[in-house]
N, C-alpha and C positions, 0 to 999 in steps of 0.2 A: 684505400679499399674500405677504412674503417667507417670513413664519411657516406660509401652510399647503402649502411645499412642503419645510421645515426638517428634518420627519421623514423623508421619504423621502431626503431627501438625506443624513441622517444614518445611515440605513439604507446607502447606498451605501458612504459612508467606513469605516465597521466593514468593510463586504464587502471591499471595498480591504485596508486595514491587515491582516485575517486572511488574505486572499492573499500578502502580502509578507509576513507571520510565517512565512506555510506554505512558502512558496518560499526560505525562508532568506536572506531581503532585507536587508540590515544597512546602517548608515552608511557603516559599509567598504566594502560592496561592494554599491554602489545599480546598480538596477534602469538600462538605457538609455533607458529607454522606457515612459511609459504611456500608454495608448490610451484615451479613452471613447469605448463606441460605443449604437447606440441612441437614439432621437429626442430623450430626456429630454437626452442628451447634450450638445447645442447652445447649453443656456443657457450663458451666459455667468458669472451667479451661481454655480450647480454648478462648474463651472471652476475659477474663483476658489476654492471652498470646499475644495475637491480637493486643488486645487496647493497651497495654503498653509495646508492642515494639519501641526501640528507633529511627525503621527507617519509623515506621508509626503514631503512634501519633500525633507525631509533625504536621505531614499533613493531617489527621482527624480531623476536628469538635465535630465529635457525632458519635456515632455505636450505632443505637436505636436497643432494643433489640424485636427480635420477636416474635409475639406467637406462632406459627407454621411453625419457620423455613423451616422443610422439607418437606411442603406440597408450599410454592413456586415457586420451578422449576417446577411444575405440574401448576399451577396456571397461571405462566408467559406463558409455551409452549402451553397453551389450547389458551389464549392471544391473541399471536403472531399468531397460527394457523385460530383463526377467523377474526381478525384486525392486519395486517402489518404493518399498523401505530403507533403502538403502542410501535415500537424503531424507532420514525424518524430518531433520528440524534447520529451517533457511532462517534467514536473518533481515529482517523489513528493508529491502534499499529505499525505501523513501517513508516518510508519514504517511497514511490513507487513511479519507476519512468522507464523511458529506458534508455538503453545504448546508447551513441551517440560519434560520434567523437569532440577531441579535439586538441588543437595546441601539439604538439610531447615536451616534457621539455626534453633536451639535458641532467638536472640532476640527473631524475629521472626515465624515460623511457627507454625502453629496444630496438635500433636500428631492432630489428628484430621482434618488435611489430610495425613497421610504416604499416599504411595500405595504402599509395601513393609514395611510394619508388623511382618512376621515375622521379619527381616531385622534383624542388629545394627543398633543407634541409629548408627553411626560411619556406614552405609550407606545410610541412608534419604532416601528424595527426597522432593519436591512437585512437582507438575506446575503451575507457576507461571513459569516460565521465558519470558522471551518473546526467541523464537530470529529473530534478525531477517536478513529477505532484501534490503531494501532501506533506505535510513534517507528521513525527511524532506529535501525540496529537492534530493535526487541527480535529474539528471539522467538520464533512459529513454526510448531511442529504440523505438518502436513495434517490438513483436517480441521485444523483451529475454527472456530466459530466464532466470532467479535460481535455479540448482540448491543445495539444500542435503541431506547423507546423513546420515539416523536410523537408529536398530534400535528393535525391539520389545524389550518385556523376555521374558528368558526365557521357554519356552512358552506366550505369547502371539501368537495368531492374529486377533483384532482390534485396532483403535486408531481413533480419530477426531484426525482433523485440523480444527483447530480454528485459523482465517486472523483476526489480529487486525491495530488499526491502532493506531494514540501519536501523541502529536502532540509526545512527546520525539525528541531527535536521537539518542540513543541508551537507549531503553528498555531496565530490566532485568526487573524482572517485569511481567506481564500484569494487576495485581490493583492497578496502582498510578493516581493520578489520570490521565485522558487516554488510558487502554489503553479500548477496544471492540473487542470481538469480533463481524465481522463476515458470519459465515458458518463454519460445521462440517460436516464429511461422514462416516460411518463408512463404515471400509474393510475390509473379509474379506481376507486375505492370505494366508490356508488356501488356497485353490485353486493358487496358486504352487507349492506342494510337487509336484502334479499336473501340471499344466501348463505349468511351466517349472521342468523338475530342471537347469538353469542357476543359480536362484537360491542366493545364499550361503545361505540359511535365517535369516536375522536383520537383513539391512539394506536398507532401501529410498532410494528418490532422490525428498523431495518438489521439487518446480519451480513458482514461479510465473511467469506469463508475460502479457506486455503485449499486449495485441492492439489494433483499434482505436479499441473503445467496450466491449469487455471485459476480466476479467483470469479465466486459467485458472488451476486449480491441480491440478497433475498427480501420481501416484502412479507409478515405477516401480521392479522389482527390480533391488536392486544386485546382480552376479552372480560367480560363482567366478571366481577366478584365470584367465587364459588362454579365457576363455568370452567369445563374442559371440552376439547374436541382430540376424535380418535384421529389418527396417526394419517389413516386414509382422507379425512374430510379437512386437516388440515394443512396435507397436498392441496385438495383443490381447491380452495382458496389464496394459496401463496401465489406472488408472484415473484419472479428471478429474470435475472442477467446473468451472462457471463463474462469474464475477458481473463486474456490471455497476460501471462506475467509479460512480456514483452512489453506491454503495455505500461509495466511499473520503472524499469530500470529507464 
């Protein structure tokens, strides 16, 4: 009997362990607490299987047991649905960050990935860079904002922003195992010139931002010296994306 429930229970402990990898779970620094919830939850076999695995254990504390497991994700979602605050602060399951250019490595790089080709060899990039706003297992409290300032290259008036994820603590390029790119938007920056002779003419502010079953990703102009813009004007200048956390796990 115990064998046709082995698979699914073995399904759960992968989901387990790759949560505690993604939250940056260590021996060192185990987890307080883990919860099973959901009806399946109650065997006692599953329990057992759980708590004295050899790749969770060690980085558990305590697996208090519930009275009513499967009446929880009911409990939490009614929760969540009346007070949002009531998950202030999630935990990064992957790096996120954008793509950006870097200096060309003559050992590693592919001459026909340079994206300034005209330009001395000493000066040549790839757009491989993976420019990171958050890393793995950082703690974010609902609402975070991760500002970071690009420029365009020389008279260039488009760009896409291109949001990827790693499931490295510290990624360096975007092309390497565990990088996905999970979302790009292209962005006209031309109209800037026009409608906001504020801006420096070369540097913008990407921002991603946590919301509370989405994450945005915002475009605005970085602006001259001594320049501000009211609250309302620099709405209408921003531009944004959005995507759903599904997208990140």
């Amino acid at each position: 009997m115990k064998s046709f429930f082995d698979p699914a229970i073995k399904d759960i402990i992968n989901l387990i362990i790759r949560q505690l990898d993604s939250a940056g779970i260590t021996y060192s620094n185990p987890l307080d607490a883990l919860f099973l919830i959901g009806g399946f939850c109650s065997s006692r076999y599953l329990q057992n299987m759980v708590i004295n695995h050899p790749k969770i254990k060690p980085r558990v504390k305590q697996m208090p047991q519930m009275s009513q497991p499967e009446g929880a994700i009911l409990q939490g979602a009614a929760w969540f649905a009346f007070d949002k605050n009531v998950i202030p602060v999630r935990r990064a399951p992957a790096s996120l960050g954008v793509q950006a250019l870097r200096p060309y490595n003559f050992n590693i790089d592919d001459i026909s990935e340079v994206a300034n080709p005209s330009e001395k060899s000493e000066n040549w990039k790839v757009n491989k860079k993976f420019f990171a706003f958050v890393h793995l297992g950082q703690s974010i409290p609902v609402g975070s904002v991760f500002p970071q300032k690009l420029s365009i290259r020389d008279g260039g008036h488009k760009t896409c922003i291109s949001v990827y994820k790693s499931s490295h603590l510290e990624p360096k390029d975007t092309t390497e195992r565990g990088c996905e790119m999970i979302g790009s938007f292209d962005i006209d920056i031309s109209p800037w010139s026009h409608t906001c002779p504020e801006w420096n003419g070369k540097n913008f502010t990407v921002s991603i931002e946590f919301g509370d079953l989405e994450l945005w990703v915002k475009v605005v102009p970085v602006l001259k010296p001594n320049c501000q813009l009211k609250q309302e004007r620099l709405n209408a200048v921003q531009l944004s994306t959005a995507m759903t956390f599904r997208e990140l796990s």
